[in-house]
Wavefront OBJ file of the C-alpha trace (Angstrom):
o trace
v 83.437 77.647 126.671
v 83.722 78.335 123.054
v 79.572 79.077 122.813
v 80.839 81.604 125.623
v 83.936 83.053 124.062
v 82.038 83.574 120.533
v 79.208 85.165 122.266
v 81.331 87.524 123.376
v 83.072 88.300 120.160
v 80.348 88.548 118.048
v 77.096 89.822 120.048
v 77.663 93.272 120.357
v 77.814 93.313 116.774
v 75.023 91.538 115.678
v 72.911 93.200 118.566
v 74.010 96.787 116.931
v 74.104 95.711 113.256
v 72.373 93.140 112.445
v 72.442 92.251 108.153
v 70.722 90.194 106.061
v 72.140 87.156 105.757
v 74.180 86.732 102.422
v 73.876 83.584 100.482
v 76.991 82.416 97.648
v 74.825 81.348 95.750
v 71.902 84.304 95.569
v 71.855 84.032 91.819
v 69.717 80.800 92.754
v 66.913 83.078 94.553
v 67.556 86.862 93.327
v 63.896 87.213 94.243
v 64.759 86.926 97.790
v 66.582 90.430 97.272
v 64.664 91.741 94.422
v 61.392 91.589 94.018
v 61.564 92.936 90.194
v 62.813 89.378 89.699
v 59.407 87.771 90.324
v 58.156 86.461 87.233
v 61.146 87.518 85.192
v 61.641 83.927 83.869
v 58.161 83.368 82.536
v 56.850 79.883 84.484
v 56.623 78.808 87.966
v 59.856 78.544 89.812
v 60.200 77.048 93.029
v 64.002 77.730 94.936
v 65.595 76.421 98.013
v 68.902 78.106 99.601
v 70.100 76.214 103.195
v 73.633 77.885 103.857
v 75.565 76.783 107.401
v 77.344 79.044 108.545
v 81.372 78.430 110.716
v 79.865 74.918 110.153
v 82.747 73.195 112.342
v 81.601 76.056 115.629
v 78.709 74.705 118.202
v 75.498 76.332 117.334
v 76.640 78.403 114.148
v 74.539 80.667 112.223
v 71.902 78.882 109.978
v 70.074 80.334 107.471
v 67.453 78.730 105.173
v 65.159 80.330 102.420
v 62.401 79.301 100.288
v 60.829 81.358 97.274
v 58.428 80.809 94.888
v 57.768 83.107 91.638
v 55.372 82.801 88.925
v 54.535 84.928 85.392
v 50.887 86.184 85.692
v 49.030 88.174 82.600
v 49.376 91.402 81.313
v 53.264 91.313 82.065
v 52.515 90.972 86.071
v 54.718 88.077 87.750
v 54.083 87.615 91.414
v 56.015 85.652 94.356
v 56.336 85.014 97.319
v 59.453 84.365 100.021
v 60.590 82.979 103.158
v 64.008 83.378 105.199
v 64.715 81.947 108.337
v 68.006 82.995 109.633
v 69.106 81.759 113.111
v 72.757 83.040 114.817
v 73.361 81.670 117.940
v 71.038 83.000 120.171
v 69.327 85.158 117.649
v 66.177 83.953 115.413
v 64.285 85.845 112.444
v 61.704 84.888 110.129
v 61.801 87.471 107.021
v 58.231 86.994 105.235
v 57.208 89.163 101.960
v 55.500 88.697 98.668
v 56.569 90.202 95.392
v 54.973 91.981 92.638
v 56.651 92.962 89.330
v 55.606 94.515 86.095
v 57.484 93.589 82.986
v 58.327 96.495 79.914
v 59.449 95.130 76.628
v 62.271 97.178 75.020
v 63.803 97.422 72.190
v 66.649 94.633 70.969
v 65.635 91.774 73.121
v 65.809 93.597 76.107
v 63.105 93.952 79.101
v 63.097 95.889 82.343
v 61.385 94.852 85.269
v 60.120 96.804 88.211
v 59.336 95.677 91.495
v 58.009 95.890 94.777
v 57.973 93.796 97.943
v 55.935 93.619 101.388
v 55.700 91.703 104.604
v 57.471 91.837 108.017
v 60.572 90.409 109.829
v 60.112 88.683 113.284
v 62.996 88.942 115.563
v 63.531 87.236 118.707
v 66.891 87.145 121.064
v 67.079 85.433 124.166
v 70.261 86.273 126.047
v 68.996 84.615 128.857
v 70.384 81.558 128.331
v 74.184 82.732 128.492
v 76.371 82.311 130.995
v 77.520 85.611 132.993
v 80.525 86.001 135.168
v 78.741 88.893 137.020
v 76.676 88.676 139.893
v 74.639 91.739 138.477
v 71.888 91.626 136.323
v 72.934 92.412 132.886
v 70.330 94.793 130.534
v 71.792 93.375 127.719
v 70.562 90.129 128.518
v 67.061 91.016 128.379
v 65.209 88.749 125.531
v 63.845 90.714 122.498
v 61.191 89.839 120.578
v 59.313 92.009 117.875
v 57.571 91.849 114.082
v 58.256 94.946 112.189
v 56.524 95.444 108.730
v 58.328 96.854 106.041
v 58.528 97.357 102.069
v 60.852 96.964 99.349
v 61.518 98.407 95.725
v 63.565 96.753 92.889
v 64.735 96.835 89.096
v 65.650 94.699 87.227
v 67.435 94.994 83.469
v 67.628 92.048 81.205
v 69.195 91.400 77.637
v 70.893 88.583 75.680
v 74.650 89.017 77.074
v 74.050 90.801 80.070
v 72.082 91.718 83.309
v 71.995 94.212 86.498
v 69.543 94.656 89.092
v 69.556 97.069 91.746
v 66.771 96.624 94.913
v 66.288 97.754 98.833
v 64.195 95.242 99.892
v 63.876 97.193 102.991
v 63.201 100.823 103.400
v 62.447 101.392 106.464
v 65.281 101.375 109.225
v 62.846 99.567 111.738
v 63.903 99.551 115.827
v 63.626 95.788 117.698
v 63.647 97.115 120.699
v 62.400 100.927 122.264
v 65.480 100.347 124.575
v 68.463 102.852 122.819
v 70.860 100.941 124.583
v 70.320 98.160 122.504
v 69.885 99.921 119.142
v 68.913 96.560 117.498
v 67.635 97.200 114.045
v 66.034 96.061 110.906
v 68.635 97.777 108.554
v 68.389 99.298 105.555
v 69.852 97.547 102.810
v 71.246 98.709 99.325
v 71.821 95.647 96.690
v 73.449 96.634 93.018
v 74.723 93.339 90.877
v 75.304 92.728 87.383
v 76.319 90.046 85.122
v 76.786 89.150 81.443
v 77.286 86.027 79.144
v 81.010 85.350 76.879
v 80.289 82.395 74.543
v 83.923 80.825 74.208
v 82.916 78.585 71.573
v 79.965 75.886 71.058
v 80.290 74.414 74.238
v 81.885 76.831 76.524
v 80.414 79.724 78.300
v 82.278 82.320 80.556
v 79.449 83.914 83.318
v 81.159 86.889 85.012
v 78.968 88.738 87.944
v 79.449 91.044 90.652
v 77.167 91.901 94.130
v 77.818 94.986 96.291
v 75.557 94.991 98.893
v 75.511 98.397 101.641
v 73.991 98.610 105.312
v 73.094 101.244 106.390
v 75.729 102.063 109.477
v 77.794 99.344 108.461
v 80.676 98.834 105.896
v 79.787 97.716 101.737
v 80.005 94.088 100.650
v 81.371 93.283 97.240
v 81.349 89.826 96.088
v 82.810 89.132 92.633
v 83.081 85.960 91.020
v 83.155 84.184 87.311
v 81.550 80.826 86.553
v 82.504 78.502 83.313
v 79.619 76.897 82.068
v 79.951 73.272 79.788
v 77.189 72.582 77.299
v 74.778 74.971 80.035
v 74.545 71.396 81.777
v 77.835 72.011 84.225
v 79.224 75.487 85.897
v 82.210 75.290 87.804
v 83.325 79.522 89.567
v 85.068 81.005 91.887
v 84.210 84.570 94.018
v 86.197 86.217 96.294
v 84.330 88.684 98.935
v 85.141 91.307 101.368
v 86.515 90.168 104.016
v 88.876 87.647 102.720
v 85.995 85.225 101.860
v 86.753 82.762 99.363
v 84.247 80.666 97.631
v 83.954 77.912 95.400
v 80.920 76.990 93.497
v 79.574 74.427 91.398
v 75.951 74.083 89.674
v 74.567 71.115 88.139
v 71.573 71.317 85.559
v 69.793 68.350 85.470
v 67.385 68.752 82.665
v 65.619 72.494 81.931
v 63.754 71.909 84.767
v 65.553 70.929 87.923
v 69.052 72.552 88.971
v 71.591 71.480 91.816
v 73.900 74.091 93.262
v 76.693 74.059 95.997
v 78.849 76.426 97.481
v 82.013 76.383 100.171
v 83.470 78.884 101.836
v 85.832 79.644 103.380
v 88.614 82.571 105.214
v 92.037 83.597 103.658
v 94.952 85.455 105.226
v 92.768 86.957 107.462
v 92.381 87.032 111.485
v 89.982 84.978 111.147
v 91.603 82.186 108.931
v 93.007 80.472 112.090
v 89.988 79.598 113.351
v 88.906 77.345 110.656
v 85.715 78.892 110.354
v 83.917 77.133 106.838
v 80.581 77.981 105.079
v 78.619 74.650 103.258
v 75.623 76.210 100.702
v 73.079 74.259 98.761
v 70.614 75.353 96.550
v 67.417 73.519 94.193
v 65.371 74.623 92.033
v 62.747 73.261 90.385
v 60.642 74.840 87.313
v 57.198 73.801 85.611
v 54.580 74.780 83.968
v 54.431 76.089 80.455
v 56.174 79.660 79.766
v 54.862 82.197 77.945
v 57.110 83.833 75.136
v 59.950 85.706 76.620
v 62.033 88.695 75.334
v 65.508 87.952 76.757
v 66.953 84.631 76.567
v 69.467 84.765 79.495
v 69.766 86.448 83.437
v 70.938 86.062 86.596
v 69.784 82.640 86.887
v 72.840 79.972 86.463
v 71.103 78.749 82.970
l 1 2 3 4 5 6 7 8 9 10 11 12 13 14 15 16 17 18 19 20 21 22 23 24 25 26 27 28 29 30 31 32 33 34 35 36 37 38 39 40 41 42 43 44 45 46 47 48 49 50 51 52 53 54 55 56 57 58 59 60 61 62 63 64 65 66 67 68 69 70 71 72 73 74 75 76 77 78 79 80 81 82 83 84 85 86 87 88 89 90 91 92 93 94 95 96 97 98 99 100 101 102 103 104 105 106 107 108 109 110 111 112 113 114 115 116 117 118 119 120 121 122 123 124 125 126 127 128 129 130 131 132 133 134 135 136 137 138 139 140 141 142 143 144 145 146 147 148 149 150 151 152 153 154 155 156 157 158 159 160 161 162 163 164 165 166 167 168 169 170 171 172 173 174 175 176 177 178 179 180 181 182 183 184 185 186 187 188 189 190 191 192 193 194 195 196 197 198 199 200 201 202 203 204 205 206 207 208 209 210 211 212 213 214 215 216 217 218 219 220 221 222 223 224 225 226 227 228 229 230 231 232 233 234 235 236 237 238 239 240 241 242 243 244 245 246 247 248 249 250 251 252 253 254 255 256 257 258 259 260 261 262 263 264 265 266 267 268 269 270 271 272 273 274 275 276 277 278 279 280 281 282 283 284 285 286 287 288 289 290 291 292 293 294 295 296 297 298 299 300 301 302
């Protein structure tokens, strides 16, 4: 019954508006968003995102993603990533790789610009949803469909501060020829900044904001701040709109491997009774030897 009862609350919105799906902790694979972030830390990086989703509700949206970057020659870094988002009857597989080209500027500063290609396959099967009507429903009709599409990004880096801005999609791509349905690949608008307070010789205050716009749909902002002790431990907090509340913690092992978590969860809002709650991990893993870089800190939580 409740599989039934969230079906109905949520369907005809994902059907019509379907988003990305937004990760807490995105500073752990920017690349995902941006593909002017590819390469931008100078040596193979390997990250891993698995976010549940209303963890405590029967079949709740799932997303995992996977990226992999690396710093070619000639100021070229080159990636590739995978998202695999599943929402109760709903299942996509976003696929693109990533090309950037790095300018030095002047005071330890670099800009990078990007670009990103691949496709999205969709598929929604209704089918297997209860009806209380005797009628056949057109809205129950499975979907399936892979729709190509390319992205653009920036990417500014200096000592104390970042910002990025990217549409990793820019076409607003149909699922379906039905205009019923109206089931879209959206277009997507990320801005998000950051910079670096040193408190002292151990302490490190990390504010950052994301604002993230659909196309047809209402803007995101997420802002948070993260203490950081010795660059081993960062403890934050973000708020988001919508009454989201999350609290995050990242753990650097040594300079090569990094733990991250992230819960979630709803304030004083309509949806606060429900219980819903969010669990996010995140790895990642860096090796390889890295060429010399001009900025010494970004989006990354290190």
């Amino acid at each position: 019954m409740k599989k039934v009862l969230l079906f109905i609350l949520l369907f005809p919105w994902a059907i019509s508006a379907q988003q990305d799906a937004y990760l807490s902790l995105y500073q752990f694979n920017m690349s995902l968003i941006n593909p002017a972030y590819a390469g931008a830390e100078g040596m193979h990086v390997i990250s891993l995102n698995s976010r549940n989703q209303w963890s405590n509700a029967e079949d709740s949206p799932k997303t995992t993603a996977l990226s992999y970057s690396v710093a070619g020659g000639k100021n070229v870094g080159l990636g590739i990533s995978i998202v695999s988002d599943q929402i109760f009857i709903e299942k996509q597989t976003n696929i693109t790789a990533d090309f950037s080209y790095r300018l030095t500027l002047a005071n330890d500063a670099a800009l990078f610009l990007g670009i990103k290609a691949g496709g999205n396959s969709y598929s929604a099967d209704p089918s297997q949803l209860r009806s209380f009507r005797p009628e056949l429903d057109p809205v129950k009709r499975p979907l399936s469909r892979f729709n190509p599409n390319v992205g653009v990004g920036f990417y500014f880096q200096s000592t104390h501060y970042w910002f990025s801005g990217a549409m990793p999609r820019l076409f607003n791509a149909k699922r379906d020829g039905d205009i019923e349905i109206q089931s879209r690949d959206r277009i997507h608008t990320y801005l998000a900044a950051g910079a670096m307070f040193s408190l002292n010789d151990k302490f490190t205050l990390k504010p950052n904001l994301m604002y993230r716009k659909t196309k047809g749909i209402g803007a995101v902002t997420d802002l948070g701040i993260k203490t950081a002790y010795n660059n081993d431990l960062e403890l934050g907090l973000s708020t988001r709109t919508g009454s989201i509340f999350s609290i995050q913690a990242l753990l650097h092992i040594n300079e090569n491997f990094s733990l991250g978590y992230a819960y979630d969860t709803y304030g004083a809002d309509q949806l606060s009774g429900l219980n819903f709650k969010a669990h996010e991990i995140g790895i990642r893993f860096k090796f390889g030897s890295s060429p010399k870089a001009p900025v010494s800190e970004g989006p990354s939580a290190e």
